[in-house]
C-alpha positions as CSV (number, residue, x, y, z in Angstrom):
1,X,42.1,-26.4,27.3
2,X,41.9,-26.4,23.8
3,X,45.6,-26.3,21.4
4,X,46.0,-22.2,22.1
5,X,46.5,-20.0,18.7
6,X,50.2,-19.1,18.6
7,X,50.5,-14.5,19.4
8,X,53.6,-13.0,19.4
9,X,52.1,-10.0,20.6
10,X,51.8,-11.4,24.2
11,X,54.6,-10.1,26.1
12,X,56.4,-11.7,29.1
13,X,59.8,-12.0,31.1
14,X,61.9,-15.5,31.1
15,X,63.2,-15.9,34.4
16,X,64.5,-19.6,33.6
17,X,64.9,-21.5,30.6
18,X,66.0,-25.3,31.0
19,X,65.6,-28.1,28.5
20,X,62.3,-29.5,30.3
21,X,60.3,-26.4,31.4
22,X,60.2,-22.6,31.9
23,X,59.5,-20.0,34.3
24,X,57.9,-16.9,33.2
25,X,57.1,-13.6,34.6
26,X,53.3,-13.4,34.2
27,X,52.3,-9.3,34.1
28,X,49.0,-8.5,35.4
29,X,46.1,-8.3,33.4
30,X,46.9,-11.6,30.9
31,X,44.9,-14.9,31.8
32,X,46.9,-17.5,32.3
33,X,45.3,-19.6,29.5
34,X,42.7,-19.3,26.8
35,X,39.1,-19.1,27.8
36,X,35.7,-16.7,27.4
37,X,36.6,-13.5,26.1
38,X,40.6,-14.4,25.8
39,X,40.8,-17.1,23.0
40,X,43.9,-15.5,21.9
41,X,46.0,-13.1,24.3
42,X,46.1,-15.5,27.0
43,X,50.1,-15.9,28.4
44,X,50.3,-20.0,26.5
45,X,49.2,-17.8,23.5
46,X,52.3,-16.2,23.5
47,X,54.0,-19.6,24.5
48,X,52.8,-20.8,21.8
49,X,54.6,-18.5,19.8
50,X,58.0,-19.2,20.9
51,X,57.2,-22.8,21.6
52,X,54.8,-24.4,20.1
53,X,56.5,-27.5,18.9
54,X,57.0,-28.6,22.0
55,X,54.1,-27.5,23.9
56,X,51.6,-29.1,21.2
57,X,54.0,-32.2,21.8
58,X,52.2,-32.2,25.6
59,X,48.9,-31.8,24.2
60,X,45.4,-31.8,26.5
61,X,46.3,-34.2,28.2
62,X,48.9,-32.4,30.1
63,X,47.3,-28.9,29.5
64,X,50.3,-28.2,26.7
65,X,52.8,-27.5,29.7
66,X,50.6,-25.3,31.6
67,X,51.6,-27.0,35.2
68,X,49.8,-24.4,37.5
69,X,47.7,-21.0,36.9
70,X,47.8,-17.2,38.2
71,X,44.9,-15.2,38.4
72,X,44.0,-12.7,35.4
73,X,44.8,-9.9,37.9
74,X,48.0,-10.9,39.6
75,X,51.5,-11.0,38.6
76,X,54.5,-13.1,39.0
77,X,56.6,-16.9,38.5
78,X,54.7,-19.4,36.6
79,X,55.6,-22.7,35.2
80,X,55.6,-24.5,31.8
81,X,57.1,-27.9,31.1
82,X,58.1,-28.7,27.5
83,X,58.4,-32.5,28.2
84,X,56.4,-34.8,29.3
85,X,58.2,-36.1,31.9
86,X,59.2,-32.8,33.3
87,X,55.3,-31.9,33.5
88,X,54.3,-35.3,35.4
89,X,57.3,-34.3,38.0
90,X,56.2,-31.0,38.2
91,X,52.3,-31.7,38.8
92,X,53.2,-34.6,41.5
93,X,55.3,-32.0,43.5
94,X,52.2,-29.7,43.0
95,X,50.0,-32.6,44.5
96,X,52.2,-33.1,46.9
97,X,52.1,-29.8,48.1
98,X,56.4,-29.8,48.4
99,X,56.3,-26.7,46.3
100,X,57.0,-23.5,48.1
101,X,55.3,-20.7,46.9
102,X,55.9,-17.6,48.4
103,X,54.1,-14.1,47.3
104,X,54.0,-10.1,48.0
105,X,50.7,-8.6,48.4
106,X,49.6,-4.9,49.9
107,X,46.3,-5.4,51.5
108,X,43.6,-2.9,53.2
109,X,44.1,-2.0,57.1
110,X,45.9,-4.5,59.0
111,X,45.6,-8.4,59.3
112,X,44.3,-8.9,63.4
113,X,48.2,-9.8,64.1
114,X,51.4,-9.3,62.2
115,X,52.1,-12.6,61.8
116,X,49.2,-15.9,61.8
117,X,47.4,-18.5,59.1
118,X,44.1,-18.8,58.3
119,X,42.9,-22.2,57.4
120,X,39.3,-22.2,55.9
121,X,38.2,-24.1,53.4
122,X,37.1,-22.6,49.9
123,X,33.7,-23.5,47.5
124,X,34.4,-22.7,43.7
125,X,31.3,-21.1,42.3
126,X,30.4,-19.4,39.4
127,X,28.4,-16.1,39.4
128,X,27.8,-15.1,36.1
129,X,30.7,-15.7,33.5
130,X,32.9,-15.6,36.3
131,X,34.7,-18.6,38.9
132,X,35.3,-17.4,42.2
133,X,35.9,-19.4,45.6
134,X,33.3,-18.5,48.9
135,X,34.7,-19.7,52.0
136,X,32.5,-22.2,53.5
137,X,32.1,-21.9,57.4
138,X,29.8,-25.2,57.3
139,X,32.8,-27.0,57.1
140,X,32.4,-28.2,53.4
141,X,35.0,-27.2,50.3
142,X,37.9,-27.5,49.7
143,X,40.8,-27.0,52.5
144,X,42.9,-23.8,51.9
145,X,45.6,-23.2,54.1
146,X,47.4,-19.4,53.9
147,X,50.3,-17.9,56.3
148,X,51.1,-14.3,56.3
149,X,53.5,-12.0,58.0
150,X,53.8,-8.4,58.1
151,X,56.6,-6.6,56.5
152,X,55.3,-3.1,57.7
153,X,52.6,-1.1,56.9
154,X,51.6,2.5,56.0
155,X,48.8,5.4,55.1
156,X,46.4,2.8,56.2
157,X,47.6,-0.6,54.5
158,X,50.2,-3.0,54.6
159,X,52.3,-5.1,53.1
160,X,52.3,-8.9,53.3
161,X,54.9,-11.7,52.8
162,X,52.6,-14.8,52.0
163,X,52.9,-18.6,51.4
164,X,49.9,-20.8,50.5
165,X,50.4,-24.9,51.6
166,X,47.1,-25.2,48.9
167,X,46.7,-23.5,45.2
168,X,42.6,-22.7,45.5
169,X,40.8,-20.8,43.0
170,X,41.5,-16.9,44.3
171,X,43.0,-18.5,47.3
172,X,44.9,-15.1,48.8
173,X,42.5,-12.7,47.9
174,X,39.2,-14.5,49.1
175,X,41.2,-15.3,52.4
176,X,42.0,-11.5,53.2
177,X,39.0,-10.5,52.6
178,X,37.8,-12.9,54.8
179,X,40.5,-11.6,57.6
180,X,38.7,-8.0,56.8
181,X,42.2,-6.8,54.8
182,X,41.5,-6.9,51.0
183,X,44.2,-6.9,48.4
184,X,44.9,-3.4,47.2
185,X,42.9,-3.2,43.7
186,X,40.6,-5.9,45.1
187,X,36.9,-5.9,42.8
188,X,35.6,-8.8,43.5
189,X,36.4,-10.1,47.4
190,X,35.6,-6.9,49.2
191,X,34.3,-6.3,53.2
192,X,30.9,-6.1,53.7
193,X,30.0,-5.5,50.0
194,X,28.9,-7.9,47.7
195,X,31.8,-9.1,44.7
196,X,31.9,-7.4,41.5
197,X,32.0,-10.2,39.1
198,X,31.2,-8.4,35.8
199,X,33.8,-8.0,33.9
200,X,35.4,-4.7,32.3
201,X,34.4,-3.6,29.1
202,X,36.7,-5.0,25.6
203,X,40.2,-2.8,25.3
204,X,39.8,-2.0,29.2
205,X,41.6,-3.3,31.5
206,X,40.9,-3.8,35.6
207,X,43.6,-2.0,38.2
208,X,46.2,-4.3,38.5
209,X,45.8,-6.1,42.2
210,X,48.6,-5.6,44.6
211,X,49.4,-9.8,44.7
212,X,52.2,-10.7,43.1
213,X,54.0,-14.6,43.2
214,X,57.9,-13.6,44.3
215,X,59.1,-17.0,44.6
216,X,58.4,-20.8,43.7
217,X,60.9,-23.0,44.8
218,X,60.7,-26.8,43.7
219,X,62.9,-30.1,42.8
220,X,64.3,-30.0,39.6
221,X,62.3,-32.5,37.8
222,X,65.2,-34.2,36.4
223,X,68.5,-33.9,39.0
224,X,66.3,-33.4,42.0
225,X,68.4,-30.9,42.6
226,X,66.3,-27.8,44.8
227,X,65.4,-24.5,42.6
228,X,64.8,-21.2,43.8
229,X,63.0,-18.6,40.8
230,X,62.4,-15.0,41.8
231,X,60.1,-12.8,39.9
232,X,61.4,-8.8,40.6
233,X,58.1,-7.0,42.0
234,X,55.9,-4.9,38.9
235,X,56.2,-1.2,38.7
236,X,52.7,-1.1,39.3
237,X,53.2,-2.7,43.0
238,X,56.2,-0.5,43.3
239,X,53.7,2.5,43.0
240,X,51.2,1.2,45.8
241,X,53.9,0.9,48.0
242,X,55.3,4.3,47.6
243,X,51.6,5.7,47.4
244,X,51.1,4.2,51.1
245,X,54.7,5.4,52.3
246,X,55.7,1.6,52.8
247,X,59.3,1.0,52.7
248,X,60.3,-1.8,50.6
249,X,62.7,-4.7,52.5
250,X,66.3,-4.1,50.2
251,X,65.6,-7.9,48.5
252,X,62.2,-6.3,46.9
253,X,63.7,-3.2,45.4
């Protein structure tokens, strides 16, 4: 990643603010960092604003704080160290998989039970100016391990609670679409069609997908001590749930 151009104009929720890193409500729509086509409205642009000092004190190295990534399209809790030594104890809880990260999604139909895991393992390819991840039934790529349970369902989709053990590429959405239940909003991992990968025109956004990261629980990378960070659900996810007549569990509303 190359040192992002502070932009105040990126907007975003702090859901918790320590002396060693951040969690931040990521809104749909805003890359998690800068890249082809988003050099300067990425979400460590507008880090950058607010923080700079000590995210160019992290450098490339240590992707200026930037311990994990959302998709473009999804919503929800991400993480951004400030120090170096919060970053390295972040990242080895990451690699350790000890990290629980839990998410909400509204998918398609129904998943063939209300409650399983799918374990297949995901090839990152690029199609155009686009990375996605194909799931390999040869039993090559990368293993990708995703549990779901159903939290009811509606007009013809359901809602999902979701935790991933692995952070692939896409790693939700290519894996219900592989269970024949695509996230609501889904473009590019869709049944029996082949994936969109062009992307929207300049000034026009995609619909926002119905995936959204709730929770992210992890050590505290200086006491140890366990922390739970909650990201409140997106109006626009609101909306897809009342559109479908699903009821909402009390904690998501």
């Amino acid at each position: 990643m190359t040192q992002p151009i502070p932009n105040p104009a990126v907007q975003f929720d702090v859901l918790y603010e320590d002396a060693g890193f951040l969690v931040i409500a990521k809104p749909a729509g805003v890359v998690s960092e800068p890249g082809l086509g988003h050099r300067d409205d990425s979400l460590m642009n507008g880090i950058f604003a607010r923080w700079g000092a000590f995210a160019s004190s992290l450098g490339t190295a240590r992707d200026f704080g930037l311990v994990h990534r959302l998709d473009r399209d999804s919503s929800g809790a991400i993480i951004i160290a400030l120090e170096a030594s919060a970053y390295d104890a972040l990242r080895a809880q990451f690699a350790a998989r000890t990290v629980r990260k839990r998410y909400m999604t509204i998918v398609e139909g129904k998943p063939p039970r209300p409650e399983g895991s799918i374990e297949l393992p995901l090839d990152e390819v690029r199609r155009g100016d686009m990375k996605i991840s194909l799931v390999d039934h040869r039993g090559g790529g990368r293993p990708a391990i995703t549990r779901w349970k159903s939290l009811g369902s509606g007009h013809r989709r359901t809602l999902l609670d979701v935790e991933i053990e692995t952070g692939r590429l896409h790693q939700i959405r290519a894996h219900m679409a592989e269970l024949g239940c695509p996230v609501v909003g889904e473009s590019v991992y869709r049944v029996d069609l082949p994936p969109i990968t062009s992307r929207p025109p300049k000034g026009r956004a995609m619909q926002p997908l119905a995936l959204h990261a709730l929770t992210l629980t992890f050590a505290h990378p200086t006491t140890g001590a366990p922390v739970t960070v909650t990201c409140p659900l997106p109006e626009h996810f609101k909306q897809v749930a009342i559109d479908a007549t699903i009821a909402l569990p009390r904690e998501l509303r």
